[in-house]
MIVEXLUM-16294 format. One line per 8 residues: for each residue x, y, z of N, C-alpha, C. Coordinates in steps of 0.001 Angstrom, whole numbers, m for minus. Layout:
BEGIN
X/Y/Z/X/Y/Z/X/Y/Z; ...
***
This chain:
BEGIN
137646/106341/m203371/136941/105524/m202396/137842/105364/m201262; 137016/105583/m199831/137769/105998/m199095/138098/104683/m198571; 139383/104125/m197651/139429/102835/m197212/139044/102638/m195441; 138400/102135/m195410/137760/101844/m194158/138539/101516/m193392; 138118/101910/m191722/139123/102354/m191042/138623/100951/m189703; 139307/99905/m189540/139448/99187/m189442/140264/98855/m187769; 139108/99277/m186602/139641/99117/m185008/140565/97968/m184370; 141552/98163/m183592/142066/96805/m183880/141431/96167/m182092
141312/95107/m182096/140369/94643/m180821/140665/94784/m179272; 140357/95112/m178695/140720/95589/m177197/140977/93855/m176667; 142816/94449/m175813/143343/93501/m175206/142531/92865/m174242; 142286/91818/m173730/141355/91227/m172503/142180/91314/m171540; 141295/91531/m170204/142575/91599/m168755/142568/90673/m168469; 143684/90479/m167682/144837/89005/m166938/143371/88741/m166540; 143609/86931/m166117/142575/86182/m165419/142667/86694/m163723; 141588/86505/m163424/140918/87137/m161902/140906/88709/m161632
141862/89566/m162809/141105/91259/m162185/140329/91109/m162670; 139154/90668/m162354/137224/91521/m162138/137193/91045/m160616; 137810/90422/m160142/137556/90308/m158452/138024/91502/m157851; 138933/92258/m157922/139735/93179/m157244/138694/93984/m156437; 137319/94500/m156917/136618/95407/m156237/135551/94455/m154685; 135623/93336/m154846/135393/92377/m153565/136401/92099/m152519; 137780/92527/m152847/138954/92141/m152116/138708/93172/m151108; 138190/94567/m152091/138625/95650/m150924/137450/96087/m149839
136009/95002/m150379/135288/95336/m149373/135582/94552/m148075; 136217/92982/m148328/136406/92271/m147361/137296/93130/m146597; 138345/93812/m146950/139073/94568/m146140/138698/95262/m145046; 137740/95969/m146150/136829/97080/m145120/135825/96554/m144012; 135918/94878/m144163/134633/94472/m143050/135858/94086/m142206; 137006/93627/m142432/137668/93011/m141745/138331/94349/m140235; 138248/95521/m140946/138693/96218/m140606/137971/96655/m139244; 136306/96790/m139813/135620/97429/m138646/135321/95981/m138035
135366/94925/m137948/135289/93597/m137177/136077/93843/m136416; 137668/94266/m136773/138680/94426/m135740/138769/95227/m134606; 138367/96812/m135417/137440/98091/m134210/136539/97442/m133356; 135275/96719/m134074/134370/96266/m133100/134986/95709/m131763; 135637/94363/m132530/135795/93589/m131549/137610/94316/m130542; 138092/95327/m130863/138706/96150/m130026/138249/96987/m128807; 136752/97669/m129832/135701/98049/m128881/134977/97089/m127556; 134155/96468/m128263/134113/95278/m126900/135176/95171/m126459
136570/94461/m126237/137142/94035/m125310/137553/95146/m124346; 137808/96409/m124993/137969/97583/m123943/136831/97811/m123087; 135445/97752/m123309/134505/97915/m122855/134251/97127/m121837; 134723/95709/m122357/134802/94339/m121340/135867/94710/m120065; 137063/95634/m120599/138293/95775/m119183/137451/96565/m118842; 137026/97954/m119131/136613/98944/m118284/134853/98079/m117445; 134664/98020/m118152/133324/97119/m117182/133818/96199/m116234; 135128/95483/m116395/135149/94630/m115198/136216/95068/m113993
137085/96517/m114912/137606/97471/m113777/136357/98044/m112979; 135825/98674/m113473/134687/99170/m112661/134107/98324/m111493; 133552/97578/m111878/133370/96185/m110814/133955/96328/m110109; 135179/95698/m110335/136401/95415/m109352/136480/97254/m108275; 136220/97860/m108561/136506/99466/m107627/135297/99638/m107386; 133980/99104/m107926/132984/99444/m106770/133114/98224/m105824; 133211/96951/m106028/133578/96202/m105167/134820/96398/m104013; 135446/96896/m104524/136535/97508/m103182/135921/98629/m102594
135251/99302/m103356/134219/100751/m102457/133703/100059/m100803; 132529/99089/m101794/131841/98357/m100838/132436/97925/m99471; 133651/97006/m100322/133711/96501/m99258/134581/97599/m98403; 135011/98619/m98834/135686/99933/m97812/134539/100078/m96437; 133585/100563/m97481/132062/101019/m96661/131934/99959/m95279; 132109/99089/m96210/131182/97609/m95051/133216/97837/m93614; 133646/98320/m93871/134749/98067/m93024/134581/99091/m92030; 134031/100656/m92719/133729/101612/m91991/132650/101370/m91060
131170/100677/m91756/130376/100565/m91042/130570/99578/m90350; 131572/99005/m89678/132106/97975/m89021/132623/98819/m87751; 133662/100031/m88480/134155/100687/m87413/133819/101490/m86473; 132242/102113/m87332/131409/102880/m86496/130767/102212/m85841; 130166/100699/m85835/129462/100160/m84604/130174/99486/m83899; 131809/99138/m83925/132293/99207/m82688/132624/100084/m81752; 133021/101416/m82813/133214/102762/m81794/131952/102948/m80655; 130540/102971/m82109/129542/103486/m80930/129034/102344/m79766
129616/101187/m80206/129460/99882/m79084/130318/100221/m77904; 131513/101038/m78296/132582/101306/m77157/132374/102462/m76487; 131491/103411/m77061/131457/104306/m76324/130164/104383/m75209; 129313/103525/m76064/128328/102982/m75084/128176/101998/m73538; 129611/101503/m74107/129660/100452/m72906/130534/101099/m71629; 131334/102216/m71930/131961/103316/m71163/130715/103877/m70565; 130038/104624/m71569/129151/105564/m70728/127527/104528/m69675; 127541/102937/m70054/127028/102542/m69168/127532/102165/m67852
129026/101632/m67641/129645/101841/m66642/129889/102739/m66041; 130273/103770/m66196/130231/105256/m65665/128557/105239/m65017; 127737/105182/m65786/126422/105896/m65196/126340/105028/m64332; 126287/103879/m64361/126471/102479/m62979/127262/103259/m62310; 127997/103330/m62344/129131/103813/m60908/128755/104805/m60022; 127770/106047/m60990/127429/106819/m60332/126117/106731/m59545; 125332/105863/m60182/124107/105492/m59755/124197/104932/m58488; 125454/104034/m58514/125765/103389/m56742/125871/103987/m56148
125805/105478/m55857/126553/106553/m55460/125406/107268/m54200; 124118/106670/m55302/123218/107423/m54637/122743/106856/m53675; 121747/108069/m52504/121093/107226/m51397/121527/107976/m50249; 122582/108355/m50581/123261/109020/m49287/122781/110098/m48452; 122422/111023/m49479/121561/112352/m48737/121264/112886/m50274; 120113/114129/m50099/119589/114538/m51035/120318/115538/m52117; 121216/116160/m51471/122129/117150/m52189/122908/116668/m52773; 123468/115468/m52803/124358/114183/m53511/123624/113656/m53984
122328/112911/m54479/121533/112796/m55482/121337/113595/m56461; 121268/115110/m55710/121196/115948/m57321/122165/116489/m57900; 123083/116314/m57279/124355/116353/m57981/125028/115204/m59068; 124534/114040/m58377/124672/113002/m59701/123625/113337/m60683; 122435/113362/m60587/121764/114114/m62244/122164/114769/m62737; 122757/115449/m62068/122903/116633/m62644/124459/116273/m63585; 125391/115478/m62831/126908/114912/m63750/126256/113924/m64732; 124998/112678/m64528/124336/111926/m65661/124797/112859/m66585
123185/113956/m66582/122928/114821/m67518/123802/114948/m68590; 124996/115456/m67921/126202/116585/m68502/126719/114886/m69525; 127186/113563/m69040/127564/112819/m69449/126745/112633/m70855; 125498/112555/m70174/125061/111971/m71980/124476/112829/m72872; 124854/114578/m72286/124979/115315/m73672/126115/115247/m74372; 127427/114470/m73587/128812/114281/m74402/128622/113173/m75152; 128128/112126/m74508/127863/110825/m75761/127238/110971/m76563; 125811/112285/m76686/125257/111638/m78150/126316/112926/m78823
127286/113611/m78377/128016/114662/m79651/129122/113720/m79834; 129668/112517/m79237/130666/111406/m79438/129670/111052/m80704; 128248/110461/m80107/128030/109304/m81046/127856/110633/m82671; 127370/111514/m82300/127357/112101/m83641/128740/112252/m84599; 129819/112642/m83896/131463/112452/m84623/131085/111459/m84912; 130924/110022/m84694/131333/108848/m84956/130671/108440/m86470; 129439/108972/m86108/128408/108641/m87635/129179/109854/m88659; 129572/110846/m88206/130323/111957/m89122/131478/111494/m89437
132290/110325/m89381/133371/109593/m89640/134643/110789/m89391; 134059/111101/m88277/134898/112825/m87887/135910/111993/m86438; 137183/112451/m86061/137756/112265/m85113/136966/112503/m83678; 137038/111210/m82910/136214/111347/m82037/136672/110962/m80501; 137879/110768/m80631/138903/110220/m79014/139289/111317/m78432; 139146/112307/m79053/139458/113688/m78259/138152/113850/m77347; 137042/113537/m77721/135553/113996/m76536/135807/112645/m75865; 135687/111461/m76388/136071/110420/m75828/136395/110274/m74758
137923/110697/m74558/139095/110829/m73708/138455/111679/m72297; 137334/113034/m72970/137395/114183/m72269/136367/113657/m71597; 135360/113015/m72273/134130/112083/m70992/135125/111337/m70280; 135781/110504/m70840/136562/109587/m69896/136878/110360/m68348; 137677/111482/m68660/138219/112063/m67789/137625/112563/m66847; 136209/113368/m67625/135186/114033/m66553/134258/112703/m65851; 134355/111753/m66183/133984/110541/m65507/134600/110270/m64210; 135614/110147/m64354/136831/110247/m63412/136795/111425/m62315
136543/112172/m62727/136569/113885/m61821/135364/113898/m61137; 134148/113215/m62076/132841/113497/m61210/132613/112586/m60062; 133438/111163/m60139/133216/110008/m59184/134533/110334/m57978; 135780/111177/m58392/136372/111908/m57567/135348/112416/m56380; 135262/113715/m57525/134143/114735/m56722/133198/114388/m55577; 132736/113504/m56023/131316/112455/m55385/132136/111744/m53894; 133289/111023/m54285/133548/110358/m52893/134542/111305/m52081; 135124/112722/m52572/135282/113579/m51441/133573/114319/m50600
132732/114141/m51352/131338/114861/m51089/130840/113400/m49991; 131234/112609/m49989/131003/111161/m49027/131759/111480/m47851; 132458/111706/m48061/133806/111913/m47108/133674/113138/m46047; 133217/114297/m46718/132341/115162/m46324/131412/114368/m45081; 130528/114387/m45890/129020/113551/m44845/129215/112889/m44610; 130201/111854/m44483/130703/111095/m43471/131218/111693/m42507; 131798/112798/m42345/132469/113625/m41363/130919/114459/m40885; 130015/114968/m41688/128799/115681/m40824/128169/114516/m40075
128193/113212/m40734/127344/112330/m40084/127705/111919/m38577; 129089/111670/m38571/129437/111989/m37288/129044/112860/m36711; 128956/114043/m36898/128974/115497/m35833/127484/115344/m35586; 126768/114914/m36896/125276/114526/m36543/124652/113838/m35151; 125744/112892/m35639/125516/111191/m34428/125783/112063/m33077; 127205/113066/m32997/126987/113215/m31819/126244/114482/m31353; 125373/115399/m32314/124752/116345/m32223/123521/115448/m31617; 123222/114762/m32179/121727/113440/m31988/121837/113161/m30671
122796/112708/m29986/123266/112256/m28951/123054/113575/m27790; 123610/114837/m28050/123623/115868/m27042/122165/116226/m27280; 121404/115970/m28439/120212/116610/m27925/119350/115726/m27689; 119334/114430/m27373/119028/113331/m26881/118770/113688/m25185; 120010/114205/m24819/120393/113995/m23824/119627/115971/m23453; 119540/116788/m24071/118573/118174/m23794/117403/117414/m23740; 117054/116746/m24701/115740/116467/m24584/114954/115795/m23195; 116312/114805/m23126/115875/114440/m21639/115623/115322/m20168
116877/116064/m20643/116412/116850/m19317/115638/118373/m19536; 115179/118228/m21298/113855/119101/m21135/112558/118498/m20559; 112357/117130/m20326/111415/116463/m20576/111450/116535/m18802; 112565/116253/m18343/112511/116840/m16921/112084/117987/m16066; 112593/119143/m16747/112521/120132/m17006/110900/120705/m17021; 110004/120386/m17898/108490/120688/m18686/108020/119824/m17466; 108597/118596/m17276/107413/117744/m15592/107657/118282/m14694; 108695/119005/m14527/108649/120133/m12874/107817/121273/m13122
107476/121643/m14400/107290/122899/m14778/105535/122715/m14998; 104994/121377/m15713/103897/121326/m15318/103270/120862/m13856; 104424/120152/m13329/103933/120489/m11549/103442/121834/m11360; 104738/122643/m11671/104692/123449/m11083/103556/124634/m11340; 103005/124475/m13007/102205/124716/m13616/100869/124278/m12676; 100626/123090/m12832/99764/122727/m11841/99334/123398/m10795; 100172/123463/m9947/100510/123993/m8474/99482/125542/m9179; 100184/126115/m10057/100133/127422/m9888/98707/127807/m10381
98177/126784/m10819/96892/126750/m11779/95787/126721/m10373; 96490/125954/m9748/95603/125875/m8546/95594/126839/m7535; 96547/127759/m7715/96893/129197/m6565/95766/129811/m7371; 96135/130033/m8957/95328/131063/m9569/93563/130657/m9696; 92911/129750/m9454/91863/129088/m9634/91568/129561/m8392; 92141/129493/m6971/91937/129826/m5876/91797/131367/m6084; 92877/131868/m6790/92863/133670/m6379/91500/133661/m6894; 91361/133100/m8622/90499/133509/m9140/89031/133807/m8493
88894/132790/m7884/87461/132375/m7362/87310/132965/m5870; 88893/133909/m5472/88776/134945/m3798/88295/136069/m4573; 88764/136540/m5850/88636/137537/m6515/87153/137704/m7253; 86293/136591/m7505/85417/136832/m8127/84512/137242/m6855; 84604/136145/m5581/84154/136846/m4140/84278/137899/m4073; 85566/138354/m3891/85445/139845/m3387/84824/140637/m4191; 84738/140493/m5787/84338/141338/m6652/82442/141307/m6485; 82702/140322/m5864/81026/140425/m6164/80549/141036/m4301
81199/140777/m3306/81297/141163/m2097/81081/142691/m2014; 82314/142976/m3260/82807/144596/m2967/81975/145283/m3747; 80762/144390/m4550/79763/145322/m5204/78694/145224/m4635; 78550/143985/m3509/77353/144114/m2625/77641/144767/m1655; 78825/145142/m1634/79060/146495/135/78524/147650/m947; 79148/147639/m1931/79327/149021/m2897/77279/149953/m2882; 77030/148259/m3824/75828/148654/m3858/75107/149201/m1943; 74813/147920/m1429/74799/148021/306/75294/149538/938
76259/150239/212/76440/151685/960/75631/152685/m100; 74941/152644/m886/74332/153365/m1592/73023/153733/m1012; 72667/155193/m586/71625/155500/378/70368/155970/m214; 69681/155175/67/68152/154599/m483/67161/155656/m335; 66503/156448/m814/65457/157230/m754/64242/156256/m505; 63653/156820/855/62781/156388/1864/61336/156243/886; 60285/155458/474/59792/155560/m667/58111/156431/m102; 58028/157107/m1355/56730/158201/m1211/57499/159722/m176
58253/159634/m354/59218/160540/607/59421/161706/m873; 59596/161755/m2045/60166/162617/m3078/58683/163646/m3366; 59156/164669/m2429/58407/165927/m3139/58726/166724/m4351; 58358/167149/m4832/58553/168040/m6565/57753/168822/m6027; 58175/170359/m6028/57083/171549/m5813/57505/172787/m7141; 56915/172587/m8018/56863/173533/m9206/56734/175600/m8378; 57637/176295/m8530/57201/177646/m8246/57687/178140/m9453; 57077/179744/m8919/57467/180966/m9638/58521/181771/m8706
59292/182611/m9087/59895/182948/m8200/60272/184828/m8289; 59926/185433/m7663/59539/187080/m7657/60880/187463/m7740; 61088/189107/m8158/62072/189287/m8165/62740/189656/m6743; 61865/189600/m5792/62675/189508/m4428/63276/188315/m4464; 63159/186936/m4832/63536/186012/m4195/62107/185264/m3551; 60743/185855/m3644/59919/184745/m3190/59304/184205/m4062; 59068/182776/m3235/58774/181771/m4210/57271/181834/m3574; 56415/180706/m5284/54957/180681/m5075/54715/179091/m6049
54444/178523/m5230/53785/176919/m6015/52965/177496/m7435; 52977/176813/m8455/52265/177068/m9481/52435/175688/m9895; 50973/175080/m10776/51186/174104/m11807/51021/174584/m13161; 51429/175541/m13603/51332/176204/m15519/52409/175987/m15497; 52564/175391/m16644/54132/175144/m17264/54912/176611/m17298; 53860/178008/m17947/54261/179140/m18318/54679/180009/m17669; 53669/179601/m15898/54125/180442/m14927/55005/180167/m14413; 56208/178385/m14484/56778/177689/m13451/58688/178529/m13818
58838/179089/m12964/60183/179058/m13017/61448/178151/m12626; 61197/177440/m11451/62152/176836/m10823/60895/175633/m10210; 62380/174196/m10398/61548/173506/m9623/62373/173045/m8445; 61293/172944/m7195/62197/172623/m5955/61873/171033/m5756; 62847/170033/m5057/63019/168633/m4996/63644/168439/m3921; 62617/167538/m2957/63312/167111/m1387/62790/165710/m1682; 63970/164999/m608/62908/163522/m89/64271/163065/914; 63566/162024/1784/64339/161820/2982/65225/160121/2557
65811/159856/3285/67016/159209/2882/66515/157879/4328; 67010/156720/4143/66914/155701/4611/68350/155490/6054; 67815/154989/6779/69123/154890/7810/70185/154227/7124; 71265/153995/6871/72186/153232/6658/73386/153363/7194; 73908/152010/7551/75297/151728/8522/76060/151606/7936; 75954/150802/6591/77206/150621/5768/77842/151944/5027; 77605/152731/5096/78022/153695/4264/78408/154443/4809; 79940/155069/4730/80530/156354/5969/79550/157140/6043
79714/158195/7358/79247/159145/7627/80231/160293/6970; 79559/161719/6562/79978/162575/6169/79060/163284/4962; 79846/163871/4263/78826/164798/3160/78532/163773/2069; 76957/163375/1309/76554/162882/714/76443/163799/m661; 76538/163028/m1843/76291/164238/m3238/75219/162933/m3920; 73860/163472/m3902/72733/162898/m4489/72790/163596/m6252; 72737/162869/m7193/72604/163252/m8381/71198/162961/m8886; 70384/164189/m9434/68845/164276/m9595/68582/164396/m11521
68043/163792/m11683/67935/163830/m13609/66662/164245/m13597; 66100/165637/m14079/64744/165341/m14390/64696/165275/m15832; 63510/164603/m16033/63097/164238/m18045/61995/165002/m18338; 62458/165743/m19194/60935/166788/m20118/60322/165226/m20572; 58896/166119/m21035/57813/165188/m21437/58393/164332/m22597; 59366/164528/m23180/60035/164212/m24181/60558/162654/m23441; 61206/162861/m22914/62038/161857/m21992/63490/162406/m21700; 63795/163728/m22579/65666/164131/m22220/65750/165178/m21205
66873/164540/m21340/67100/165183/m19316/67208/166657/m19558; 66805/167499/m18583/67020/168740/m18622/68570/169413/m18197; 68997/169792/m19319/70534/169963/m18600/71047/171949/m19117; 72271/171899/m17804/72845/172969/m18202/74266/172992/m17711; 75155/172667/m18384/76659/172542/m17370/77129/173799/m17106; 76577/174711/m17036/76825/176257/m16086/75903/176196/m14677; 74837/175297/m14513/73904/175557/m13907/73909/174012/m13005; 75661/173364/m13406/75745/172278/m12065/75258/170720/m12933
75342/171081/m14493/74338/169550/m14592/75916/168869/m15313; 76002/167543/m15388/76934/166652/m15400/77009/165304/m15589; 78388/164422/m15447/78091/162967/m16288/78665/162471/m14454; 77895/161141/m15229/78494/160083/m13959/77815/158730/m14587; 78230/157769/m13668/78291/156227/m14420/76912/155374/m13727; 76363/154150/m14363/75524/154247/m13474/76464/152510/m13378; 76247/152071/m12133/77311/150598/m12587/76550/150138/m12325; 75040/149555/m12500/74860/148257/m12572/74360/148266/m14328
74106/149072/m15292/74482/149026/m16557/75835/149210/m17241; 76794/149957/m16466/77763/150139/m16844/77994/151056/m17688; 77507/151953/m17595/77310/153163/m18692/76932/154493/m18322; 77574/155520/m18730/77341/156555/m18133/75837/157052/m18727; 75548/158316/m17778/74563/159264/m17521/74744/160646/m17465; 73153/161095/m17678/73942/162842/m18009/73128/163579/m17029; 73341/164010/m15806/72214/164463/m14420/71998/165704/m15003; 71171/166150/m13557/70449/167760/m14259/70977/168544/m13058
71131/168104/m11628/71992/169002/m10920/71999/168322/m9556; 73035/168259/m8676/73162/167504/m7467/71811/168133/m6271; 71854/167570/m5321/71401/167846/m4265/72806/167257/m2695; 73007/167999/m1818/74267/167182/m1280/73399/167494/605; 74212/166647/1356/73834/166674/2464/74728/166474/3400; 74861/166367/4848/75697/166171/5634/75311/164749/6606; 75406/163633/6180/74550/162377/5903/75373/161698/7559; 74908/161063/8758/75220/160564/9532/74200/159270/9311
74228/158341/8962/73737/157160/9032/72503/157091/9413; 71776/158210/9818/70040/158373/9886/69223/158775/8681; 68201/158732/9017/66661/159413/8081/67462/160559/7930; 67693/160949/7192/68247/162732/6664/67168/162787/5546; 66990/164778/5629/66223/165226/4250/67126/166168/3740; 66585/165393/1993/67669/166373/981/66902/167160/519; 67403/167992/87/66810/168948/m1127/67372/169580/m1880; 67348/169760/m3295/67938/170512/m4292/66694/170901/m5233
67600/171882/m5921/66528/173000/m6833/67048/172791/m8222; 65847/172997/m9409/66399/173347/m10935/65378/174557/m11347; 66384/175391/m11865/65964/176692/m12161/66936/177781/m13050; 66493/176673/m14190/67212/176573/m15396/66906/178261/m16204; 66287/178707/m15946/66320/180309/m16434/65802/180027/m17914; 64725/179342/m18298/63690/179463/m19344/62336/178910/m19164; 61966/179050/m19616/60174/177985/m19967/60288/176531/m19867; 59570/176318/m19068/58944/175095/m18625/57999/174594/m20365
57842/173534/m20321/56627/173407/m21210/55789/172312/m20335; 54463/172105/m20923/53361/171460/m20166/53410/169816/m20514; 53193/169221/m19800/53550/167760/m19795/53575/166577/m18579; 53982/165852/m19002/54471/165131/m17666/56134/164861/m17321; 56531/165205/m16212/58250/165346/m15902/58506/163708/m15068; 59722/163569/m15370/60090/162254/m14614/61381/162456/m13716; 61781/162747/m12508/62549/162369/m11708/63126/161698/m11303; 64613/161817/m10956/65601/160394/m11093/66310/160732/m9538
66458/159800/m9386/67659/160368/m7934/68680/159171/m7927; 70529/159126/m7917/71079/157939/m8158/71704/158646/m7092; 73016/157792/m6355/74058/157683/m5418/75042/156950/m5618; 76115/156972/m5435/77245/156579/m5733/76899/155668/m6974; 76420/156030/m7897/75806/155311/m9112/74783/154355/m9227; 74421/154324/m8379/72886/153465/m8156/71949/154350/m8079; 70385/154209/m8686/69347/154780/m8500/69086/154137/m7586; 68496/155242/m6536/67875/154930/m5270/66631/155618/m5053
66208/156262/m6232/64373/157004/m6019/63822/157746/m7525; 62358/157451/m7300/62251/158295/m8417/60955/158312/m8594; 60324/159791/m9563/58687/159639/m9222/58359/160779/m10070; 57147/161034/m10558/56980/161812/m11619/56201/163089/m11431; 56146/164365/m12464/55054/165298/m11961/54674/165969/m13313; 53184/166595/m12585/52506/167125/m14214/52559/168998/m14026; 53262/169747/m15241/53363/170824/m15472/51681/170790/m15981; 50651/171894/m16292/49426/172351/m17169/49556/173150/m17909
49035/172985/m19141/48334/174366/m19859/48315/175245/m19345; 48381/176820/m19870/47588/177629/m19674/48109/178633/m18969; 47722/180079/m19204/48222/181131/m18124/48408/181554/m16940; 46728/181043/m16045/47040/181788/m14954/46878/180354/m14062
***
């Protein structure tokens, strides 16, 4: 029989190890309490560094934008004095007016590239300086350009003065001259009106010597003419070869004595003159129309201031035709007669 095997009793542990596994959690809270609250307070510096450097940002900014509206306050109050200065400037004459627009101009395309540096927080006393200067140069410029026309204005004053003084004695000058004008207006008003006399005098002698055909005095005798040379009256147009033309002439005193040239037009039934410039026919004027004429052949005479008879011939070397003819007789371009005749039908 076997003897039973008999455990001997497990020692008990010291008083308080069963706590040991609570010690080490407190540890572990204590631990990340400490992280935490390490965490926050770093979080707390860097959050209130931050602050603190955007607050110095700011207030950087607010110092800049301080500096840019005094700059652009300063550059403004330059470029309004300047433009005043130049503005007084004006008035003087017109070519010095546009010469200050024209320096304005140029000025305040430099201020707004100032005012633009200035907002560009870019260096800006270098254009500054250079308006300054051309400020200076243009109000130079301007009161030698015064100085100038102050010197023409003189030469003006006494240019004004010398022709003051032309004027006067043009004005002298033009009143002798319309006297004299006068005067002469009245010679020529006189010539005019001896001249329109004589003109009209020297066309009533003119006309007045023009020698008048005695009236019912103009014979027309239609012939044939043989080959001897004798002639035979005919009225057939077919048989008429030549026509013969006399008529006697009026006494006249006014008109020299000597050889007379009578110009004779006869008109076919048509009304046109019968012409041949081999056979003596020709132009001449008639002046109381003023216009020339085309004759058919002279008749001339040896004219002493009496009744004289003319006579001339046309014998134009073709056919007559049948109709009625019209006869002209002029003198020194005046018609002085005229009268008509009838050619017939027919053969014999």
């Amino acid at each position: 029989m076997s003897t039973p095997n008999y455990s001997q009793p497990t020692t008990p542990a010291p008083y308080g190890s069963g706590n040991s596994g609570n010690n080490d959690g407190q540890k572990r809270l204590l631990t990340i309490a400490g992280i935490a609250i390490a965490l926050l307070l770093g979080t707390t510096i860097f959050l209130a560094i931050s602050k603190y450097k955007t607050g110095q940002q700011l207030s950087n900014l607010e110092m800049n934008y301080e500096q840019q509206t005094a700059a652009l306050n300063e550059v403004q109050t330059q470029f309004n004095n300047t433009i005043a200065e130049l503005e007084q400037q004006k008035g003087i004459n017109q070519e010095l007016d546009t010469k200050i627009n024209e320096q304005i101009s140029e000025l305040s395309n430099q201020k707004s590239q100032i005012d633009q540096l200035i907002r560009e927080k870019k260096d800006y006393r270098g254009q500054l300086n250079k308006m300054q200067e051309q400020s200076r140069q243009y109000l130079a410029e301007i009161e030698q350009l015064k100085q100038q026309v102050g010197i023409l204005t003189d030469q003006n004053t006494q240019l004004n003065t010398e022709n003051q003084q032309l004027n006067t004695n043009l004005t002298e000058t033009r009143t002798q001259l319309d006297q004299t004008s006068q005067a002469n207006a009245q010679l020529i008003s006189a010539k005019t009106q001896l001249e329109t006399q004589n003109t009209v005098l020297s066309k009533k002698a003119d006309v007045g010597s023009a020698i008048k055909v005695m009236p019912g005095t103009i014979e027309v005798k239609p012939v044939s003419v043989s080959s001897s040379g004798k002639e035979k009256t005919k009225n057939k147009a077919k048989k008429v070869d030549k026509v013969n033309i006399c008529f006697t002439t009026e006494a006249n005193e006014v008109t020299d004595a000597g050889e007379e040239v009578f110009n004779i037009i006869i008109l076919d039934p048509t009304g046109a003159p019968l012409l041949n410039d081999a056979l003596g026919s020709g132009v001449s004027k008639d002046k109381r129309s003023e216009s020339e004429f085309r004759y058919t052949t002279n008749a001339t005479c040896n004219y002493s201031n009496q009744e004289t008879k003319v006579c001339g011939g046309w014998q134009p070397g073709q056919q007559y035709v049948p109709g009625k003819y019209t006869v002209e007789i002029y003198n020194k371009g005046y018609k002085v007669g005229s009268t008509t005749f009838n050619l017939k039908k027919g053969l014999f």
